[in-house]
PyMOL Python script that loads the backbone (N, CA, C, O; Angstrom):
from pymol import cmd

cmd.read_pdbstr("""\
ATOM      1  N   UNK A   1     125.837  67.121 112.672  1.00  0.00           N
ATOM      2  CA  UNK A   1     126.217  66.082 113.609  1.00  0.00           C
ATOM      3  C   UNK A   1     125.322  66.153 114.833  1.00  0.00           C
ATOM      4  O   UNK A   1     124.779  67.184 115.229  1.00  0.00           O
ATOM      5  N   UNK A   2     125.227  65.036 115.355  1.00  0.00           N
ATOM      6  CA  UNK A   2     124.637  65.114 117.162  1.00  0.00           C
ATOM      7  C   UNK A   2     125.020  66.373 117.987  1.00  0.00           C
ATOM      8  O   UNK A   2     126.178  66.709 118.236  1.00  0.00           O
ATOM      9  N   UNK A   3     124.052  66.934 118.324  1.00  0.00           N
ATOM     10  CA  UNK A   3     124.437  68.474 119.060  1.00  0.00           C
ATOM     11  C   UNK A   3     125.334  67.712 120.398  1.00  0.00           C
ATOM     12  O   UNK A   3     124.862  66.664 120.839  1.00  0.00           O
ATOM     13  N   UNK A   4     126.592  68.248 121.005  1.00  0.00           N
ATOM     14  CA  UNK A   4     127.482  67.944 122.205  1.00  0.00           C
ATOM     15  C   UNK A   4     128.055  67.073 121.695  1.00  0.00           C
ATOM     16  O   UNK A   4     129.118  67.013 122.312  1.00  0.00           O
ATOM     17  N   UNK A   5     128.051  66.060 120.675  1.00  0.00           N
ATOM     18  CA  UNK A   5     128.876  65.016 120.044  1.00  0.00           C
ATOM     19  C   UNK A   5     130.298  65.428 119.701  1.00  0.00           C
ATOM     20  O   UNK A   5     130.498  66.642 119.739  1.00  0.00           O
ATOM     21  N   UNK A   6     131.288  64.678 119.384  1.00  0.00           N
ATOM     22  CA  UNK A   6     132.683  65.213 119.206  1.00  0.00           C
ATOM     23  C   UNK A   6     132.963  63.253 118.313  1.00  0.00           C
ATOM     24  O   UNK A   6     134.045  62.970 117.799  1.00  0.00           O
ATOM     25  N   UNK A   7     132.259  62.653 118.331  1.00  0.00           N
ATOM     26  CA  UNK A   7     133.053  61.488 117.293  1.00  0.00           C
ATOM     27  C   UNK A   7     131.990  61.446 116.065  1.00  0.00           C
ATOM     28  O   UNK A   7     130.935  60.827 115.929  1.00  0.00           O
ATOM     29  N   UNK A   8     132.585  62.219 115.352  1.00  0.00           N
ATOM     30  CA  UNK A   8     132.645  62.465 113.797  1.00  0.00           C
ATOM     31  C   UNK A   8     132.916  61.343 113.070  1.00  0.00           C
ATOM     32  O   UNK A   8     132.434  61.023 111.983  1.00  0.00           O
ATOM     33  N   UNK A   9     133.852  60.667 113.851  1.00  0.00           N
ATOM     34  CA  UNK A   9     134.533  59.527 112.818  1.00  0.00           C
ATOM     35  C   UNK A   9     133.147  58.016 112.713  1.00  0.00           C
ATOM     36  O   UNK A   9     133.122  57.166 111.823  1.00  0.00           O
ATOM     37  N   UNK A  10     132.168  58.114 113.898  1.00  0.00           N
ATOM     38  CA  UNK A  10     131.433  56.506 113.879  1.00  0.00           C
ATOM     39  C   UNK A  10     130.191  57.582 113.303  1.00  0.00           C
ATOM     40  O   UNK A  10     129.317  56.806 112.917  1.00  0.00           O
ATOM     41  N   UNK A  11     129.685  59.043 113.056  1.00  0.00           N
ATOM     42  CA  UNK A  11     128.572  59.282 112.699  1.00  0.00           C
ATOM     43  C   UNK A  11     127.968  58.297 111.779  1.00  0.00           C
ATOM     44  O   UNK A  11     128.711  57.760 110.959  1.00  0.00           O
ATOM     45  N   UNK A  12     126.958  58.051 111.804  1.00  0.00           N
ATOM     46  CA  UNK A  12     125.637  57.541 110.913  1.00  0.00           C
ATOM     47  C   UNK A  12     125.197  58.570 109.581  1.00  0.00           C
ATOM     48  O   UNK A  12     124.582  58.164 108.595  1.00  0.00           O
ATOM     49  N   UNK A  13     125.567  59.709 109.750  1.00  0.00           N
ATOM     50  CA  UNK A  13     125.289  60.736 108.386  1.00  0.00           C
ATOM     51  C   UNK A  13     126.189  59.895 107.625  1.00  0.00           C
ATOM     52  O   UNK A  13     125.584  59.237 106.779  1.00  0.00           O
ATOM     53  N   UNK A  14     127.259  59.731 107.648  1.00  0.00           N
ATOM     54  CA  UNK A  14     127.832  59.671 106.302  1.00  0.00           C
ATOM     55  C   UNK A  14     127.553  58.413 105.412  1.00  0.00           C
ATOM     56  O   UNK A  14     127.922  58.278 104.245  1.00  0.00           O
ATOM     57  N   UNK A  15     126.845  57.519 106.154  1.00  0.00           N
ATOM     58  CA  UNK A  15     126.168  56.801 105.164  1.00  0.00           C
ATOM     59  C   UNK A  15     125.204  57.222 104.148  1.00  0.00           C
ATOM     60  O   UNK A  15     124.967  56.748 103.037  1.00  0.00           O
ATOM     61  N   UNK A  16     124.643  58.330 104.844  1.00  0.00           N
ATOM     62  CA  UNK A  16     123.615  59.374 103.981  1.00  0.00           C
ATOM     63  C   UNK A  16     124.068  60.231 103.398  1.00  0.00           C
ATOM     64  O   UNK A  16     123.536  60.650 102.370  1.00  0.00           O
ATOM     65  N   UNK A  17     125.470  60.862 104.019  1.00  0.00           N
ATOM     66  CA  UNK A  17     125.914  61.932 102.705  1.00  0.00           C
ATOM     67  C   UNK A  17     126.705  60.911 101.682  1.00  0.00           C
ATOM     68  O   UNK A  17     127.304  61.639 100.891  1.00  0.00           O
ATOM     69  N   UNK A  18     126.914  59.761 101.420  1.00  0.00           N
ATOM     70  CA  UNK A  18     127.507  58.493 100.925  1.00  0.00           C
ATOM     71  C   UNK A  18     126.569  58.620  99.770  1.00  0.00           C
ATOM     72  O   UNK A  18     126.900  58.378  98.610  1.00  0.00           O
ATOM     73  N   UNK A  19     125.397  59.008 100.142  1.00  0.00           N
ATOM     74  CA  UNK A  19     124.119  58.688  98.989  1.00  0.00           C
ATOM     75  C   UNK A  19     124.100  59.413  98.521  1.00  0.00           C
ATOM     76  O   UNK A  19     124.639  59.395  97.414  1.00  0.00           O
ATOM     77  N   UNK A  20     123.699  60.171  98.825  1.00  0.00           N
ATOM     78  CA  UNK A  20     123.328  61.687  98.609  1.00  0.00           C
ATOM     79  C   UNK A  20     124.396  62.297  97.440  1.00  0.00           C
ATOM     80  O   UNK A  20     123.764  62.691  96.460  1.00  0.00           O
ATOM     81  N   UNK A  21     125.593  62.440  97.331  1.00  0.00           N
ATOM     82  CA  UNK A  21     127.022  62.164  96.850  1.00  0.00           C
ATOM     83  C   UNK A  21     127.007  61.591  95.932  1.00  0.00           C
ATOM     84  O   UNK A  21     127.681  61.927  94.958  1.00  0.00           O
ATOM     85  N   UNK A  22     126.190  60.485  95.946  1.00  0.00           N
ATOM     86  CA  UNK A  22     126.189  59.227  94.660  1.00  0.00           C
ATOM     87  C   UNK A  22     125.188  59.956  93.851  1.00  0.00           C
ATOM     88  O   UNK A  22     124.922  59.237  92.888  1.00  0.00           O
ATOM     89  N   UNK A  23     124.541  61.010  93.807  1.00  0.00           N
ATOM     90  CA  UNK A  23     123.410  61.583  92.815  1.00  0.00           C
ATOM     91  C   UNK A  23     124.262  62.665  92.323  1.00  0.00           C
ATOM     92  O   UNK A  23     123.740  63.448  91.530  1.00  0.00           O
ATOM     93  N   UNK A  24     126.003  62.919  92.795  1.00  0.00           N
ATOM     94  CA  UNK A  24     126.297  64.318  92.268  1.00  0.00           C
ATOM     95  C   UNK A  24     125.546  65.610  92.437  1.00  0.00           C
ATOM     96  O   UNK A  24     125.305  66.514  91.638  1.00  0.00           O
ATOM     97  N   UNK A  25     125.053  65.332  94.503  1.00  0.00           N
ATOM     98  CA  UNK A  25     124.868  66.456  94.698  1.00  0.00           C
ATOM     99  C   UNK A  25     125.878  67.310  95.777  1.00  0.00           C
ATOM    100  O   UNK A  25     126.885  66.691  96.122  1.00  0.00           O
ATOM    101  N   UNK A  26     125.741  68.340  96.201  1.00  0.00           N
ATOM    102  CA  UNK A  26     126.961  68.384  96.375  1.00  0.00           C
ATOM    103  C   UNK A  26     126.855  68.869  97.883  1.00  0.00           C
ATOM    104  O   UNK A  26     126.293  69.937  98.129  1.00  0.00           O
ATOM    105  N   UNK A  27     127.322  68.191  98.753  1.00  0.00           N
ATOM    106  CA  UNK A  27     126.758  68.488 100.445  1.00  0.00           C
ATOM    107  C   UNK A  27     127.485  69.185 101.506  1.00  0.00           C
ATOM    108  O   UNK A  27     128.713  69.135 101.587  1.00  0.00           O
ATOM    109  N   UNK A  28     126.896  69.699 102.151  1.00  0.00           N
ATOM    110  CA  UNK A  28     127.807  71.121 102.492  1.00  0.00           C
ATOM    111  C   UNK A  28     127.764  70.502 104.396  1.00  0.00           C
ATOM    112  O   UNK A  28     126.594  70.235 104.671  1.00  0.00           O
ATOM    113  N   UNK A  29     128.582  70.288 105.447  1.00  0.00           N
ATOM    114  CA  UNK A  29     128.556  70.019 106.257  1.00  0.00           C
ATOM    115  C   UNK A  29     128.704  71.288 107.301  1.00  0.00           C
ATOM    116  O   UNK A  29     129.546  72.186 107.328  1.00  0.00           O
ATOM    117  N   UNK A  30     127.699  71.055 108.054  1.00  0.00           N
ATOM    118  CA  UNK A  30     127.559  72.650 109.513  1.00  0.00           C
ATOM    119  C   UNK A  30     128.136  71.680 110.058  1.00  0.00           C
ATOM    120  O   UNK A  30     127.904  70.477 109.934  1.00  0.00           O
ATOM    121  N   UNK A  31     129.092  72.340 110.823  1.00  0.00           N
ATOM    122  CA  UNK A  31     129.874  71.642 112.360  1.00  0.00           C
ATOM    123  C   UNK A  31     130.508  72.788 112.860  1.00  0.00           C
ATOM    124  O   UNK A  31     131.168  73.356 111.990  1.00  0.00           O
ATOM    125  N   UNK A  32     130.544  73.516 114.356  1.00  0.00           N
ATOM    126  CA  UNK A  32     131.341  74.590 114.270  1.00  0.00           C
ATOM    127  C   UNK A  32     132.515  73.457 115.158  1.00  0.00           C
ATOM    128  O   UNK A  32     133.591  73.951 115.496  1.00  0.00           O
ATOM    129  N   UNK A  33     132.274  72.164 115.450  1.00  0.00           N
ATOM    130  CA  UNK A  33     133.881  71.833 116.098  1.00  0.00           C
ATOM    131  C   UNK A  33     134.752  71.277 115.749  1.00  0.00           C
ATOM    132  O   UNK A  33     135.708  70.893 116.422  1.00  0.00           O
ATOM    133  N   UNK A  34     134.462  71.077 114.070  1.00  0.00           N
ATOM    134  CA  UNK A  34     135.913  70.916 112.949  1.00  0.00           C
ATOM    135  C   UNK A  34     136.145  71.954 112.928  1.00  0.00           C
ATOM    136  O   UNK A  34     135.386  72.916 112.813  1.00  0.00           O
ATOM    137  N   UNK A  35     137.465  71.900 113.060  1.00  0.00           N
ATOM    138  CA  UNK A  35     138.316  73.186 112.362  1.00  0.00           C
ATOM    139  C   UNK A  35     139.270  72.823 111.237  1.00  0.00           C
ATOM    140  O   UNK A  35     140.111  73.634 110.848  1.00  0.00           O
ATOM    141  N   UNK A  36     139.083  71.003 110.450  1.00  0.00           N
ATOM    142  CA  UNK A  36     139.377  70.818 109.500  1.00  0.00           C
ATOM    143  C   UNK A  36     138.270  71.752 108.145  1.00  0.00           C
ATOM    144  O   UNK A  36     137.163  72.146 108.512  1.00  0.00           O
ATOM    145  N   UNK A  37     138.712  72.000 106.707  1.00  0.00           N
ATOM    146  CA  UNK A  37     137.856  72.324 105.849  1.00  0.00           C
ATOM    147  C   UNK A  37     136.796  71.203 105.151  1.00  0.00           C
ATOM    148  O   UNK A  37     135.756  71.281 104.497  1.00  0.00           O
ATOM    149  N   UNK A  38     137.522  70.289 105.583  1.00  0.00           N
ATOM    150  CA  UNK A  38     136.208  68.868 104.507  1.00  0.00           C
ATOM    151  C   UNK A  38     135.982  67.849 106.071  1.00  0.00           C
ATOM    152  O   UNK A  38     136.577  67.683 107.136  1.00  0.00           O
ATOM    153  N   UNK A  39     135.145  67.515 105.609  1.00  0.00           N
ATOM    154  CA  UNK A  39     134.924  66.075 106.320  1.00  0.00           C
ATOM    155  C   UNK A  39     134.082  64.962 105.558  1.00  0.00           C
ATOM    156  O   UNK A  39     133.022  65.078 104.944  1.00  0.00           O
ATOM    157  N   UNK A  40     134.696  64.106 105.735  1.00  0.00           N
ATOM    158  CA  UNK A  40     134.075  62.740 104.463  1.00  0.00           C
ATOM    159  C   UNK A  40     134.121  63.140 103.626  1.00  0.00           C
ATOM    160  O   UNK A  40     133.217  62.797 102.865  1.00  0.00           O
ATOM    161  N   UNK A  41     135.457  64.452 102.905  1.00  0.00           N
ATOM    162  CA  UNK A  41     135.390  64.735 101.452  1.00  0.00           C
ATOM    163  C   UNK A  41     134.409  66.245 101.064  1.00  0.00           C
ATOM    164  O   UNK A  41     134.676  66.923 100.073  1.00  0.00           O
ATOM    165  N   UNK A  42     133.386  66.560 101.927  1.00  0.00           N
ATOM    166  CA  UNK A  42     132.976  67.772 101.922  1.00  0.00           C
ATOM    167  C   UNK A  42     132.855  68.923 102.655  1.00  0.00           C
ATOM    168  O   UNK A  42     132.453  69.141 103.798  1.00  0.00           O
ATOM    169  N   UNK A  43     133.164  69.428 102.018  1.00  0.00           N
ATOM    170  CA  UNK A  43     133.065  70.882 102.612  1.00  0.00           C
ATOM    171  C   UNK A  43     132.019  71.216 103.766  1.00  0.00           C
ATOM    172  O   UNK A  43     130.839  70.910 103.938  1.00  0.00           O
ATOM    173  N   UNK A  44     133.260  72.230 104.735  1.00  0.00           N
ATOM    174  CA  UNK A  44     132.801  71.832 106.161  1.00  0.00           C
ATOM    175  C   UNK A  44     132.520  73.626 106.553  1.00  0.00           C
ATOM    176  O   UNK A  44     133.477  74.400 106.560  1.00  0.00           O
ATOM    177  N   UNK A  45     131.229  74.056 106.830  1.00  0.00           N
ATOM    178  CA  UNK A  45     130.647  75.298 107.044  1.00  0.00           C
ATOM    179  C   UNK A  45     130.611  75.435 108.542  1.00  0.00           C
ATOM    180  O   UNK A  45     129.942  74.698 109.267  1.00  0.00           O
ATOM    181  N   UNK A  46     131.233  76.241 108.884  1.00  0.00           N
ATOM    182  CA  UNK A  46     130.984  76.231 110.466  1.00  0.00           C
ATOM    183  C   UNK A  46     129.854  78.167 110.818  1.00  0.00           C
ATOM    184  O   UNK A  46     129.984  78.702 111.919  1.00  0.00           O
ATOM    185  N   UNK A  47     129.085  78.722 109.909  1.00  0.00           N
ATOM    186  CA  UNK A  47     128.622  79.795 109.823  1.00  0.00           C
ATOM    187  C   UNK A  47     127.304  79.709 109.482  1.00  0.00           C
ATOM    188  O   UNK A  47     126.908  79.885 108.330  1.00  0.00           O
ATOM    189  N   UNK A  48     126.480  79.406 110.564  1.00  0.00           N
ATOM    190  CA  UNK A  48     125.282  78.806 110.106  1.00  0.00           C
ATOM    191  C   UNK A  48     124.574  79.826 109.185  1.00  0.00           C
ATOM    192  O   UNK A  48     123.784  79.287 108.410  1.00  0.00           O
ATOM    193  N   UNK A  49     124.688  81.479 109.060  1.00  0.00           N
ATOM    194  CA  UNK A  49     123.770  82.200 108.154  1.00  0.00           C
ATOM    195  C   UNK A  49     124.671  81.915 106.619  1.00  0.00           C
ATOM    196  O   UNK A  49     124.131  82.123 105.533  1.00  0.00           O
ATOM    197  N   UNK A  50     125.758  81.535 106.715  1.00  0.00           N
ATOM    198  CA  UNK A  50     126.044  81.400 105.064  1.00  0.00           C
ATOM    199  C   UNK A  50     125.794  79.938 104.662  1.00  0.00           C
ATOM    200  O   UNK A  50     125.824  79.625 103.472  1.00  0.00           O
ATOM    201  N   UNK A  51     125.537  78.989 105.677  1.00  0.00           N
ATOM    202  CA  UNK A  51     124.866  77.521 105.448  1.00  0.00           C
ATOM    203  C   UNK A  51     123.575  77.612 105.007  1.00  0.00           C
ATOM    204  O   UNK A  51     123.292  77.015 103.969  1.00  0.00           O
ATOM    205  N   UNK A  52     122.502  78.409 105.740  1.00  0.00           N
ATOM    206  CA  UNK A  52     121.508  79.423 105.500  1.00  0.00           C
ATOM    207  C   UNK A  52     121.243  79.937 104.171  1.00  0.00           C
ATOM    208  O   UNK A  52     120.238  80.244 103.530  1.00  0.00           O
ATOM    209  N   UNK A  53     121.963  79.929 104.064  1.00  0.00           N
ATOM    210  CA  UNK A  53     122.574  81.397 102.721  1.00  0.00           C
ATOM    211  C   UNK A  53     122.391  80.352 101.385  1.00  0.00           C
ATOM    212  O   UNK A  53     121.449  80.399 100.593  1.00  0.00           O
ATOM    213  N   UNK A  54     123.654  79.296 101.336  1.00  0.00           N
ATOM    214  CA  UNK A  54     124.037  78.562 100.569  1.00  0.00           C
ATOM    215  C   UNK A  54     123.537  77.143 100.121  1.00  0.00           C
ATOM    216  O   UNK A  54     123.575  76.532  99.053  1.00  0.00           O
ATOM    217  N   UNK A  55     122.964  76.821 101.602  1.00  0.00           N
ATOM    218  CA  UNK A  55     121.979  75.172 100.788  1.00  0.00           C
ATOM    219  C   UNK A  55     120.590  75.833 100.676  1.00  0.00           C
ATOM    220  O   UNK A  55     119.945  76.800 101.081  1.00  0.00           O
ATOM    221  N   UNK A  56     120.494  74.525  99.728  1.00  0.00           N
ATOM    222  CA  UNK A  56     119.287  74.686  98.907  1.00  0.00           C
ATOM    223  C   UNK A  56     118.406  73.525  99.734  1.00  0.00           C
ATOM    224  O   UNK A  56     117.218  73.540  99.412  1.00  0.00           O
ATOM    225  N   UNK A  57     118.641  72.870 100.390  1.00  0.00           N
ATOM    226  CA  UNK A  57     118.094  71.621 101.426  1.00  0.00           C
ATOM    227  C   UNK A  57     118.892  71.605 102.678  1.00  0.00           C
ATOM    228  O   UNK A  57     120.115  71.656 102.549  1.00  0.00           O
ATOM    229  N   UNK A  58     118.350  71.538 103.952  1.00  0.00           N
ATOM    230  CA  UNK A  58     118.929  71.131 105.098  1.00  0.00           C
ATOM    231  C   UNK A  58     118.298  70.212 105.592  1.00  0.00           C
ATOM    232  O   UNK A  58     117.178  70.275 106.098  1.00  0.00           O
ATOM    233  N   UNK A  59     119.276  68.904 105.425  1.00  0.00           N
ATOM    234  CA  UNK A  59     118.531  67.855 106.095  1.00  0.00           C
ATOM    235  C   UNK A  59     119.377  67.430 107.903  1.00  0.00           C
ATOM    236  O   UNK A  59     120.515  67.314 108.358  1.00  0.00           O
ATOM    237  N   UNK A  60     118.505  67.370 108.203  1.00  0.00           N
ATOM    238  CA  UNK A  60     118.810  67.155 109.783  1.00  0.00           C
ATOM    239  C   UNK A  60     118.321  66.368 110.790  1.00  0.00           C
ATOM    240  O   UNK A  60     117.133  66.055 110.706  1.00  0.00           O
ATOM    241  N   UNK A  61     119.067  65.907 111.880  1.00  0.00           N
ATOM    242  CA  UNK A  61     118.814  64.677 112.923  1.00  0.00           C
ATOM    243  C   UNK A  61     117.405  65.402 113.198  1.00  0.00           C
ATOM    244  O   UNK A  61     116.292  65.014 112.842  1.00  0.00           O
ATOM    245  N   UNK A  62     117.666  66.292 113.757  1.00  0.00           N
ATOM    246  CA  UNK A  62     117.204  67.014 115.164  1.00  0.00           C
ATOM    247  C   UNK A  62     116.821  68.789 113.922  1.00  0.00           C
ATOM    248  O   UNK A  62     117.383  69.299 112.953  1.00  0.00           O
ATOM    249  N   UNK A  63     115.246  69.190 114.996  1.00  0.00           N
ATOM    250  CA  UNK A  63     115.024  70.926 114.450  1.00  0.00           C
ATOM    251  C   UNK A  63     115.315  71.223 115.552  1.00  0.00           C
ATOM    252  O   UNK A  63     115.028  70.722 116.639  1.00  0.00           O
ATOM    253  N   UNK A  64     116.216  72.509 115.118  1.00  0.00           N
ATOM    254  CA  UNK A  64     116.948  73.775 116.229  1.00  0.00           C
ATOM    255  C   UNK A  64     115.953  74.866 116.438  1.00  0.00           C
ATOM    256  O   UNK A  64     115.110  74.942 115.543  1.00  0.00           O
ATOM    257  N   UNK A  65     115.870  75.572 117.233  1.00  0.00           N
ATOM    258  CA  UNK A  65     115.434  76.865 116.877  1.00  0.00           C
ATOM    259  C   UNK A  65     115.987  78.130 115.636  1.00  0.00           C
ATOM    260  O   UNK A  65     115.373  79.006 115.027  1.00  0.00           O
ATOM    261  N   UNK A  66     117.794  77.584 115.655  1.00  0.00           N
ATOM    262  CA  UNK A  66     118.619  78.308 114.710  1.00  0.00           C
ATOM    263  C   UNK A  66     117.630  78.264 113.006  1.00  0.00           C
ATOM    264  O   UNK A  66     117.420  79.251 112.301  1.00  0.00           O
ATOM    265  N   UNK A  67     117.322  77.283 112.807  1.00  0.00           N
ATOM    266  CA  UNK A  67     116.419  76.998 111.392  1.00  0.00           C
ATOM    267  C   UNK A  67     114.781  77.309 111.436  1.00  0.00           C
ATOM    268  O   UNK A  67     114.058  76.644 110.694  1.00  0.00           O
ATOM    269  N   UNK A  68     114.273  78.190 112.192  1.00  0.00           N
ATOM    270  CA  UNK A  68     113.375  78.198 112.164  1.00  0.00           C
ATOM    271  C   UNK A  68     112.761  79.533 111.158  1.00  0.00           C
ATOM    272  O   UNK A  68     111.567  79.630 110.871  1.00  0.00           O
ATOM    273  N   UNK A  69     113.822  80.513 110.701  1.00  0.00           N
ATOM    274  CA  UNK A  69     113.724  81.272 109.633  1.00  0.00           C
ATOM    275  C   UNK A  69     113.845  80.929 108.190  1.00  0.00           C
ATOM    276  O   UNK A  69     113.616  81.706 107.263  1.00  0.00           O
ATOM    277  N   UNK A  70     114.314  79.412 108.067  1.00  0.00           N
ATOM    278  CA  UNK A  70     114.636  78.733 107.325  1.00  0.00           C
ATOM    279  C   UNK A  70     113.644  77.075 106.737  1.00  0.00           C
ATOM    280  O   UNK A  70     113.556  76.247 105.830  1.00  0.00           O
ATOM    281  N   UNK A  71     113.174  77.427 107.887  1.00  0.00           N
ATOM    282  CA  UNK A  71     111.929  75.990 107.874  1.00  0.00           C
ATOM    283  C   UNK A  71     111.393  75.584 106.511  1.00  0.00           C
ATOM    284  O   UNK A  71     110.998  74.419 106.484  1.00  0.00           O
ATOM    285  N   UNK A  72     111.297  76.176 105.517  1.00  0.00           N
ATOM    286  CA  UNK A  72     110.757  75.637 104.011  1.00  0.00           C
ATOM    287  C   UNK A  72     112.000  74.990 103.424  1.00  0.00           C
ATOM    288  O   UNK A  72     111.864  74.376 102.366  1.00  0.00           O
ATOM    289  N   UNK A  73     113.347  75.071 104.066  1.00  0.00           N
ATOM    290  CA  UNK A  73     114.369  74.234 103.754  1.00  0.00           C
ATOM    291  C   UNK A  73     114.525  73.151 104.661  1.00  0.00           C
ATOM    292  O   UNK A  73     115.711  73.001 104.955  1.00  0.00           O
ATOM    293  N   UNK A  74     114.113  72.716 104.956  1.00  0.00           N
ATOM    294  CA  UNK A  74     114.264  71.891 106.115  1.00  0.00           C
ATOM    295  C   UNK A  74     113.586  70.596 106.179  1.00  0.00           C
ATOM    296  O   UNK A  74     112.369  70.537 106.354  1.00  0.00           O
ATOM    297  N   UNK A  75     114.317  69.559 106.044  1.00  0.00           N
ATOM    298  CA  UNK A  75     113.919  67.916 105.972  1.00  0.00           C
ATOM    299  C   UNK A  75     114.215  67.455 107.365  1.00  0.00           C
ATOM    300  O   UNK A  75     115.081  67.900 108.117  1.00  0.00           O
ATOM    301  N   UNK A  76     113.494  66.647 107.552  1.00  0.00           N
ATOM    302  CA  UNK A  76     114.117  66.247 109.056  1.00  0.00           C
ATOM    303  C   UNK A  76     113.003  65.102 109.688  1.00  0.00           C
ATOM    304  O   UNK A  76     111.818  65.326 109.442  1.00  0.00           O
ATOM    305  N   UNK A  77     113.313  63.999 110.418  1.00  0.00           N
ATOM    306  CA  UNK A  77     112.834  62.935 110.866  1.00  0.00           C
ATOM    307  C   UNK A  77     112.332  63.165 112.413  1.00  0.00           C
ATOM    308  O   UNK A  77     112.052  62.267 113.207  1.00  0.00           O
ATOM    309  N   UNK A  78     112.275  64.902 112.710  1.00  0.00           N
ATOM    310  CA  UNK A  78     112.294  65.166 114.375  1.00  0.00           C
ATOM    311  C   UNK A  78     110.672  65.381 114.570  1.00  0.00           C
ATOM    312  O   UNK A  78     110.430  66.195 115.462  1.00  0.00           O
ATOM    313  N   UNK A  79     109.471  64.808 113.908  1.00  0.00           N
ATOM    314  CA  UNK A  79     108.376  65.352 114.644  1.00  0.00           C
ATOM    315  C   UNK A  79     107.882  65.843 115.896  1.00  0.00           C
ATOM    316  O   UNK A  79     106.813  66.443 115.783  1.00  0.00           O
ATOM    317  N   UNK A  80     108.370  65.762 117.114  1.00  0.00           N
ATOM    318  CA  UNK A  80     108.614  66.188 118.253  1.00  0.00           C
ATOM    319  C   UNK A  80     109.274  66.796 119.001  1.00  0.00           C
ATOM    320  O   UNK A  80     109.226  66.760 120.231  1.00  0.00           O
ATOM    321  N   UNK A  81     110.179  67.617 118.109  1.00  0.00           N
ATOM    322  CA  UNK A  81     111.179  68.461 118.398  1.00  0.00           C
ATOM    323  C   UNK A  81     110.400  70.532 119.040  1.00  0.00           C
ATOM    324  O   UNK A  81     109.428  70.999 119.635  1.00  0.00           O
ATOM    325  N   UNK A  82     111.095  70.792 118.672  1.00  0.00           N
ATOM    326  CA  UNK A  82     110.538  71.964 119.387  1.00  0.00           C
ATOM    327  C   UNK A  82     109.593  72.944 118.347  1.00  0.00           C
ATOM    328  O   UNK A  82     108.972  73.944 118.708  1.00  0.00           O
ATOM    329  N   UNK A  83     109.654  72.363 116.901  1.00  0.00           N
ATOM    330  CA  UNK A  83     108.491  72.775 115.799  1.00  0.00           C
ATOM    331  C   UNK A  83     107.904  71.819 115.197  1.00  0.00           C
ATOM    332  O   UNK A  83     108.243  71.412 114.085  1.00  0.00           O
ATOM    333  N   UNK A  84     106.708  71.245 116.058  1.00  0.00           N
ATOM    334  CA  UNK A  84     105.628  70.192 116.040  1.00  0.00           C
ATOM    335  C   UNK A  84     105.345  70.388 114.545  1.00  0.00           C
ATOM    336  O   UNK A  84     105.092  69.427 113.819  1.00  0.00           O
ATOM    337  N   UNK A  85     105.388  71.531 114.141  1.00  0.00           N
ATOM    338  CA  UNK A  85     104.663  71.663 112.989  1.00  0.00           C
ATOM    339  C   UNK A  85     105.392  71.316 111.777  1.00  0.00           C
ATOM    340  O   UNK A  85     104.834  71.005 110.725  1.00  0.00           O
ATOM    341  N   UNK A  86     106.638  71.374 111.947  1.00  0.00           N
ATOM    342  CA  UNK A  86     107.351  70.563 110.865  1.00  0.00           C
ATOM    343  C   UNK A  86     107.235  69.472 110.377  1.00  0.00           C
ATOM    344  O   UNK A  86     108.117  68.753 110.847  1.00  0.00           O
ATOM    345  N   UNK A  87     106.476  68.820 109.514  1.00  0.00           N
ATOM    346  CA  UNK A  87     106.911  67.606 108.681  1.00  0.00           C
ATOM    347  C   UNK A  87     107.673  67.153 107.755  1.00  0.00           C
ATOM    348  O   UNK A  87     108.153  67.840 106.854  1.00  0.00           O
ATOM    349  N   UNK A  88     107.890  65.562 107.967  1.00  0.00           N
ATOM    350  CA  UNK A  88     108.704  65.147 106.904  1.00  0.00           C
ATOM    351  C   UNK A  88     108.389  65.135 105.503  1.00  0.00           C
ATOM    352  O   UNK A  88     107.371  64.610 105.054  1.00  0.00           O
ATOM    353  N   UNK A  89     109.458  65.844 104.657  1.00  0.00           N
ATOM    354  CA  UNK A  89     109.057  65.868 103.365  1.00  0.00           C
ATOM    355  C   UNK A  89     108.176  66.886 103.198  1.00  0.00           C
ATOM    356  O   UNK A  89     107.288  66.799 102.350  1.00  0.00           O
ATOM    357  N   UNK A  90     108.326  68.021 104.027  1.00  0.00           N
ATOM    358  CA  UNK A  90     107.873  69.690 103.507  1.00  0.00           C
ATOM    359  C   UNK A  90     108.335  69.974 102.493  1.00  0.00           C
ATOM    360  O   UNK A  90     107.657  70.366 101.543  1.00  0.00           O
ATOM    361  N   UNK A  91     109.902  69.805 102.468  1.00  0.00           N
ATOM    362  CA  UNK A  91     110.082  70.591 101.183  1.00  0.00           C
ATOM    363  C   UNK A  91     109.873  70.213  99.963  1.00  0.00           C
ATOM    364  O   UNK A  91     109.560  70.855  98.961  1.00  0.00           O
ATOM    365  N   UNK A  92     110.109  68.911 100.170  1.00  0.00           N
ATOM    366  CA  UNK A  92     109.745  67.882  98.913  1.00  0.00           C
ATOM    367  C   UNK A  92     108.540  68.006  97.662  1.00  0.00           C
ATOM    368  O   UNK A  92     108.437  67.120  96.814  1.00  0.00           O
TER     369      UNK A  92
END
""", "prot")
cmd.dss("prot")
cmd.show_as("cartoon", "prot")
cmd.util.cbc("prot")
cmd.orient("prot")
């Protein structure tokens, strides 16, 4: 979700985990400020090293510094974020 965000309910992801979903894959949501277990139906990880751990793709708004041990998993539309060097469709 939007880092400081708290309305979950108008996000723009879930049109994308909507898709994503439609291929029968199976999408794992980081949020540490649900303290529900699903959101939009999936499973909701609030532990970023077992998110780490457990996807096989992290696609994201925005690159953190938190993913930067993780960067060969990592999709993301942020070219200007704080790892210039990331492009879209690395992992791909």
């Amino acid at each position: 979700m939007k880092a400081g965000s708290d309305n979950f309910r108008q996000s723009a992801i879930q049109g994308v985990m909507k898709r994503i979903k439609a291929k029968c894959i199976e999408v794992i949501v980081y949020e540490t400020m649900l303290e529900d277990g699903t959101f939009f139906g999936s499973r909701v990880e609030c532990d970023i090293v077992r998110l780490k751990t457990n996807a096989d793709v992290i696609l994201t708004n925005l690159h953190t510094p938190e993913l930067s041990d993780v960067v060969e998993k990592v999709f993301t539309r942020d070219l200007f974020g704080s790892n210039q060097t990331l492009k879209i469709g690395q992992y791909c």
